[in-house]
N, C-alpha and C positions, 0 to 999 in steps of 0.2 A: 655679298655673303654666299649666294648660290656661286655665281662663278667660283669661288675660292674651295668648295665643296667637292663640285664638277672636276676639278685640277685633284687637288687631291685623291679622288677616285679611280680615276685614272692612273695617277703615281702608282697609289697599290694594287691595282690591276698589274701594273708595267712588275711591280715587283715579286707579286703573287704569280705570272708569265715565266720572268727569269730562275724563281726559286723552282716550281713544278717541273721548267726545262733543268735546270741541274738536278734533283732529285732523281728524273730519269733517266739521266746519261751515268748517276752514279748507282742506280738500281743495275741498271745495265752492264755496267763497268764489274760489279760484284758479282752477277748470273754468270758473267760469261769465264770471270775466274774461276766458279766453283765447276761449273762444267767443266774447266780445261781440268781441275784435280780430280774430278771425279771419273774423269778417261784417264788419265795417267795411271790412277789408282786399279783400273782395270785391266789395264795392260800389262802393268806391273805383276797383278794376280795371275794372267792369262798364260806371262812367261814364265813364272813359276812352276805353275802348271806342268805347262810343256818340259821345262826342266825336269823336273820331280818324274813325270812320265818316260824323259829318255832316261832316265839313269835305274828304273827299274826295268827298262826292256833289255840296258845290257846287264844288269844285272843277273835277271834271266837267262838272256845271252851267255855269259858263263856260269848261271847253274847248270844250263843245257851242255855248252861245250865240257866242263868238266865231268859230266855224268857220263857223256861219250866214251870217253876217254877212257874212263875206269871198265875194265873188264872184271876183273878177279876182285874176290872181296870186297864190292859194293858199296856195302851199308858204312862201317865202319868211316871208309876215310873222306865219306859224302854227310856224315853228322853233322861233323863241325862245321863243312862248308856249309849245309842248310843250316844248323843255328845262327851263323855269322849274317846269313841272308836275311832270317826272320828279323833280328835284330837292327839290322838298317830297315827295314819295311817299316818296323814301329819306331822307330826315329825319326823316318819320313811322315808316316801318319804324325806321329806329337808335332811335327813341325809345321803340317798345314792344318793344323786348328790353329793353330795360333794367331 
């Protein structure tokens, strides 16, 4: 009867070994998934960014060149170009809240 105990013990040892080793090859296997989306995620944001940033600098870019340009009468044919501008600024802002 002890012998048959002793065997047994060991069984679920050997089984309780195997399952603990799979648990953390699959803890493992899920951490390193989430890290891989959690940098994609980042990067994805980062280039955003960068995008969103160059397209206001030409942006700017031709408020400046167009403002150049105009000598005579100013105000007038630079409105609309400044409202058209404000108007994509907050289209950009609504779009990185998002």
């Amino acid at each position: 009867m002890l012998l048959y105990a002793k065997d047994r013990l060991y069984r679920n040892a050997a089984t309780f070994s195997a399952a603990a080793a799979l648990a953390g090859s699959a803890v493992g296997g899920i951490t390193s998934m989430l890290s891989t989306v959690f940098v994609q995620r980042a990067q994805v944001l980062a280039q955003r960014i960068a995008e969103q940033k160059s397209k206001l600098q030409r942006l700017y870019g031709d408020f400046i060149d167009e403002a150049s340009v105009q000598n005579h009468d100013i105000v007038d044919p630079l409105r609309s170009f400044s409202e058209s501008c404000r108007a994509e600024l907050r289209d950009l802002s609504f779009h990185s809240s998002v």
